[in-house]
N, C-alpha and C positions, 0 to 999 in steps of 0.2 A: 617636680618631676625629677630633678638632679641628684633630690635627696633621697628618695626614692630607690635609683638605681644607685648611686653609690655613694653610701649611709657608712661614714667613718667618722670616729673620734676616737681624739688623742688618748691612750691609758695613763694612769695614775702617776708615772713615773718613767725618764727616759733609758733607765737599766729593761723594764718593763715591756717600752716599745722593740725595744731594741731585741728582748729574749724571744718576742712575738713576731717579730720581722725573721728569724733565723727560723721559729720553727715552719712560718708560712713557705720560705721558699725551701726547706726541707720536703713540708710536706703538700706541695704542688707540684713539687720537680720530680721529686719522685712518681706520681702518682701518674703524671702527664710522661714521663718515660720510661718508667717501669711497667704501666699497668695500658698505658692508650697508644703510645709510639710502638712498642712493640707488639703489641698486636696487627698493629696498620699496616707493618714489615714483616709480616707474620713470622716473627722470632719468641724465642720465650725467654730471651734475656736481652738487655742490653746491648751487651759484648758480644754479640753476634751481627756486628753490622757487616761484615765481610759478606753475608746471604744477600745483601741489598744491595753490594755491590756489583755482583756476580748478576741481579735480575734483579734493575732498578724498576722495571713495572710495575714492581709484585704490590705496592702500596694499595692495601684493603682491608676488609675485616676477613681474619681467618673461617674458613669452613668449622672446626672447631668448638671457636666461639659463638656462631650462629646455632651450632647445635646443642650446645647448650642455653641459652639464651628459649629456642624453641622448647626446653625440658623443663622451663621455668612457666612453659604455660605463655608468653610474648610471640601469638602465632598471628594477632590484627594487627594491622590487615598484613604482617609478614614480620618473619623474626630478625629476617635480615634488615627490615626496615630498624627494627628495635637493639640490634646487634652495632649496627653504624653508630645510630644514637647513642649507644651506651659507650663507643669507644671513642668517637667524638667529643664524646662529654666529658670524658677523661683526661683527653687529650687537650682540648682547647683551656677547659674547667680547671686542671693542673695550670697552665700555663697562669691563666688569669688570676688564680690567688696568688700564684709566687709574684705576678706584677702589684698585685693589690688593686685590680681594677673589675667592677663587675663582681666584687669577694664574696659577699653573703651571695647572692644569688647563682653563682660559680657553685660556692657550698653548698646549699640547698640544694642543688639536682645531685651531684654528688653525695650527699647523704642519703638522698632517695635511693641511688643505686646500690648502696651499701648499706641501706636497710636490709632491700631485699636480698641482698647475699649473704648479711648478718644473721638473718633471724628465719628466711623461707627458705635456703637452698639447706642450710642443714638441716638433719630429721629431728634432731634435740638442740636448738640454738639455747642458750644459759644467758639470757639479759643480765646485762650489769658484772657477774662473774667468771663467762667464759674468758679465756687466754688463747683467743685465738686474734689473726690481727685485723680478717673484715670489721670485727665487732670495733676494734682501736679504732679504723678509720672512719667508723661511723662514729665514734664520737668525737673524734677528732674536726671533721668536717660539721659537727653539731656546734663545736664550741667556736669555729669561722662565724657560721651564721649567729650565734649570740655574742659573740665578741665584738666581729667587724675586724678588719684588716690593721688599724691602728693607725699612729702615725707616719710611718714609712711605706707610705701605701701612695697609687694615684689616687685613687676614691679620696683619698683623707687631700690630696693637691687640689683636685676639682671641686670636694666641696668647701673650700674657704672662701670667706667673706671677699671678692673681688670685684673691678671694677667689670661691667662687663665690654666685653672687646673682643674680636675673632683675632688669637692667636695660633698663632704654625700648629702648636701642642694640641692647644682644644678643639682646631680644627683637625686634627688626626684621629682624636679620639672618639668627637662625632662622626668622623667616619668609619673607624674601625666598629661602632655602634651599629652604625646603620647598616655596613655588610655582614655584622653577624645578624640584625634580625630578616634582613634578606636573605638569607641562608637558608632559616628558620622556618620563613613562608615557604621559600621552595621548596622547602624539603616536606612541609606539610601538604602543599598543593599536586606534591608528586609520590604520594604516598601512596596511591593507586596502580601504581608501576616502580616496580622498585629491579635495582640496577647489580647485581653479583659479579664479582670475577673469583671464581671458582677453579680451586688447584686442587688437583685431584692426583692421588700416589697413586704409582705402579700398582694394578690390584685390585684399589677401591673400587667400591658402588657406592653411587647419591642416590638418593630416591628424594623426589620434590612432589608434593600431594598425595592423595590419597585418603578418602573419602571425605573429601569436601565437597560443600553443596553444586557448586557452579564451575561450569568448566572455566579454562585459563589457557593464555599463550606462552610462547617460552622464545623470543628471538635469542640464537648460538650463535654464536661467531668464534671457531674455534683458534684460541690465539697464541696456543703452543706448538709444540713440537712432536705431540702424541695425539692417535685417531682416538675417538672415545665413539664407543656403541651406543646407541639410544632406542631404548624400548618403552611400548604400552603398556601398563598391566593395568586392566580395566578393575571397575570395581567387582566381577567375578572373578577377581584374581588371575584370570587367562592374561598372558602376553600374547601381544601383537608380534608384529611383523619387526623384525631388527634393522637400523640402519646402521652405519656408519658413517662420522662428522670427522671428514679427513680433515687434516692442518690449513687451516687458513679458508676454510669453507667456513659459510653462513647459511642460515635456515631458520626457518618462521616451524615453529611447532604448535598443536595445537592439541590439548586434551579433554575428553570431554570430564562432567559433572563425573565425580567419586573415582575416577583415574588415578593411576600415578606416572612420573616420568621417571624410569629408569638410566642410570648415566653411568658408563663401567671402561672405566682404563684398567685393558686386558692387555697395556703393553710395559714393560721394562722401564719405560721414560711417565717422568713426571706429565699430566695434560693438566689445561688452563684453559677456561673458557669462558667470555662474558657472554654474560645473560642477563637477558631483559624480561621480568616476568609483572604478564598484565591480567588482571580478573583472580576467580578463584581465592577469594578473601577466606583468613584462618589457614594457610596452605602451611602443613607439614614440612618437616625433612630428618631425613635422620640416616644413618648407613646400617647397611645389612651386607649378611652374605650373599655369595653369586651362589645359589644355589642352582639356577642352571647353566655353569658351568663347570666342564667336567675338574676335579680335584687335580687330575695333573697337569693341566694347564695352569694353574696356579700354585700350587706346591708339589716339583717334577719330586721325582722320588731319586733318582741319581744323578750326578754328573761327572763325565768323562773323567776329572781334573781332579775329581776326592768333594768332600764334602763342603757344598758351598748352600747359603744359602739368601734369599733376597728379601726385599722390605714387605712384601707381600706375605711371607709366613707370619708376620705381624698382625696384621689386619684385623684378627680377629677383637684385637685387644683393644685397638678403638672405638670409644662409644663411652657412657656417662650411664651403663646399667648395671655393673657390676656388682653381686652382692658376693660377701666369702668372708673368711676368716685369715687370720694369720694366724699362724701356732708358730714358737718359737722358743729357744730354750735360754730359760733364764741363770746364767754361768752362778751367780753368788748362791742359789737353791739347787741349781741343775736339775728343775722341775719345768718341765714344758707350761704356757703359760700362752690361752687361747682368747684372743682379742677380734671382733664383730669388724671388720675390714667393707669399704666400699672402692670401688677401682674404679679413676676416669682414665681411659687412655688417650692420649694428644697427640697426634699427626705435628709434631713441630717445624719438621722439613723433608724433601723424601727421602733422605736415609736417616730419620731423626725421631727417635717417639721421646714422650715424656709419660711417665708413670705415675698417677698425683693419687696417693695416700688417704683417704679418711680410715682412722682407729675410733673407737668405742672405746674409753678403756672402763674398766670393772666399777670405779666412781662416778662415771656417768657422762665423764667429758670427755671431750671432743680431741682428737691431736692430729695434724695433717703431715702429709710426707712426700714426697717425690722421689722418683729414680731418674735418670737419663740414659737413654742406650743410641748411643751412635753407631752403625752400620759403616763397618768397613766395605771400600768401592771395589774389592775383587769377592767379598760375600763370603769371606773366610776368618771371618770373627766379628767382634763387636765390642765397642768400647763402651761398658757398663760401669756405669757412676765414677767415671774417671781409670777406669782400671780396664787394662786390656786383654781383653779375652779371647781366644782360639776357637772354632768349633772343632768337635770332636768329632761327635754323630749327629746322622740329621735322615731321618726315616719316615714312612707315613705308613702308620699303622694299619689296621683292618678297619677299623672306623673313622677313616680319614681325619684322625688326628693328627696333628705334625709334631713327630718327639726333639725337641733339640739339646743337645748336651754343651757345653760350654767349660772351658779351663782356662785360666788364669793364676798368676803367683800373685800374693798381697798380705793385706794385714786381718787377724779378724780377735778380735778381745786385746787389742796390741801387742800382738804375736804372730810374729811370719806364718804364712799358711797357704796352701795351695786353695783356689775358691775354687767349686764345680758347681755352675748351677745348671738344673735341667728344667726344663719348657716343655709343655703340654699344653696347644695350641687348638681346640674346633668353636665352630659355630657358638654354639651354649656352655661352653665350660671349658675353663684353662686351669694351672697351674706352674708355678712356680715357686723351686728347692734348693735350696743353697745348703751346699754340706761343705766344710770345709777337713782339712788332712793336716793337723800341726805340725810346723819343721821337726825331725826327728820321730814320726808315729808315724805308723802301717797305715789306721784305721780312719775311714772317713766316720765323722761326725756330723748329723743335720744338727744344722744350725736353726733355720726356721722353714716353716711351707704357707705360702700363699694358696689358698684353695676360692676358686670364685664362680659363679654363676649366672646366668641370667634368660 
């Protein structure tokens, strides 16, 4: 049984052990704090622990990531249930290979997760020779489990030839054993009911279900500082009756078979609510527009003060459905050059989006990207990809589009340059254009256009 779970031998050589010990706690450490701690703190880097300080609660899986996780098709009996798991297993699973304890099988679930990111989330995955880095760490954590941890591991401590005797150590370790597979049951035995602390931006809608077979409960307990409204919409799509779940209220909800729960911070301030949801297996979620709410309550069209505006003209941009193009001009040809673009947008924090990248390029493979936009706290620019930007104009069209214009001084082909990009913000379809004005020219130049859909 001992060998079993932690199955180590020595390699060939101690230069050997030794290059395989560096890359383990490289890439555990990593993995377990780039990829499972920050999401628990729902940051998107590291070096954002200053968020966890400001709101040490906030330890959970991101809304997010659960919603993506649900887009992978992980809705039995709940995505959240599978969302936890997945970033638990990162978390813990990192920790445990960089100790060398539990390695192969650390690894093992761990490649499992990074199969399916490897090879199902993208539309064209390239086995063996895409360059992208889920596929790395899928093989990365392939070559744990056929390696083994080596010699500078505990696996490779515990299993040598010993006398046997309950010492301090291995009495630790069968303990730390046995509270993780007590973990494991409970977490299986309570898979039936599963547990969210959901943070919801100025703005947002959750929707949770909707046409699933069997009704479900929902105990709220609202445990921010912002009301959130809660609605019915039945499976003829009619809403119900609205309530509101003031700060520090609780309530048993109840919905019947093919319902959904509506859930909408309509105020200024970040809401947070744990929720307890029981029945209703396969249950959805995903965000949508408030389509009934009127447009000026969430995108005013003036303010007193000049043009400001708030996290909420965002919104739209959140979600994992985005199809479009980028066009962009290529400076060595100066011919525009049109690449198959997918858009996820990421709620990172409330004045915080992330913008994540898939290109198509014209060879077939894959290239991923990000942007960052931090929101200035008087609503009078935004700090885009490091660089600081003013707003100019900010208007809502006849078709309740939100137009936003944007200025900033910076570099663009390493050449000083004034940046302007403008935003074209509704429902089903945005944009974003970056023209830049070279130091010493009249004339704005488009640089590239984001065009997306959905």
């Amino acid at each position: 049984m001992k060998k079993l779970l932690f199955s180590a031998t020595a390699l060939p050589s101690l230069p050997t052990d030794v290059a395989w010990l560096l890359f383990r706690l490289h890439l555990g450490l990593s993995i377990a704090l780039g990829a499972g701690w920050s999401k628990l703190v729902n940051l998107s880097t590291t070096r954002d622990l200053d968020k966890l300080l400001v709101d040490p609660g906030q330890l959970g899986t991101p809304d997010w990531f659960v919603q993506q996780v649900a887009g992978l098709g992980f809705t039995f009996p709940s995505p959240y249930f599978w969302a936890a798991a997945a970033v638990w297993g990162e978390f813990v699973g990192g920790l445990l290979i960089a100790a060398g304890l539990l390695s192969r099988w650390s690894a093992l679930q761990l490649a499992v997760q990074f199969l399916v990111i490897a090879f199902f989330w993208y539309e064209h995955p390239e086995p063996l020779v895409g360059m992208y880095y889920q596929q790395l760490l899928f093989w990365a954590f392939v070559a744990v489990v056929a390696v083994g941890p080596g010699r500078y591991s505990l696996d490779y401590w515990l299993t040598q030839a010993r006398p046997e005797r309950a010492t301090p150590a291995g009495l630790a370790v069968r303990g730390a054993v046995a509270v993780l597979a007590l973990g494991l049951l409970t977490s299986a035995t309570r898979a039936g009911e599963v547990h969210s602390d959901l943070l919801l931006a100025p703005g947002k809608v959750f929707v949770l279900g909707g046409g699933q077979e069997a009704a479900f409960r929902v105990a709220a307990h609202n445990v921010g500082q912002a009301a959130v409204d809660v609605q019915e919409r039945g499976a003829d799509g009619q809403l119900g009756t609205s309530s509101v779940l003031a700060p520090g209220a609780r309530t048993m909800l109840r919905f019947a078979a093919g319902s959904a729960a509506i859930l909408t911070n309509a105020t200024p301030a970040q809401a947070r609510l744990s929720l307890r949801i029981s029945g209703g297996a396969g249950l959805g979620m995903r965000y949508e527009s408030d389509a009934n709410r009127p447009a000026t309550s969430v995108f005013p069209t003036s303010d007193p003060q000049g043009a400001v505006f708030r996290a909420a003209d965002f919104r739209p941009l959140v979600g994992y459905d985005w199809l479009g193009t980028l066009t962009y001009r290529d400076y060595q040809s100066q011919r525009p050059v049109t690449l198959r673009t997918r858009l996820n947008g990421m709620q990172a924090g409330p004045q915080e989006l992330v913008l994540d990248y898939q290109y198509q390029e014209p060879e077939g493979g894959m290239v991923k990207g990000f942007e960052r936009l931090r929101l200035r706290p008087d609503g009078r620019g935004v700090e885009w990809d490091g660089l600081p930007m003013r707003l100019e104009l900010r208007q809502l069209l006849p078709d309740s589009t939100v137009q936003l214009v944007l200025l900033g001084e910076g570099q663009d082909d390493n050449r000083p340059a004034a940046i302007r990009r403008t935003v074209l913000l509704a429902p089903r379809q945005c944009s974003i254009r970056k023209d830049v004005r070279f130091a010493g020219q009249a004339e704005w130049l488009q640089r590239h256009e984001y065009r997306f859909s959905r």
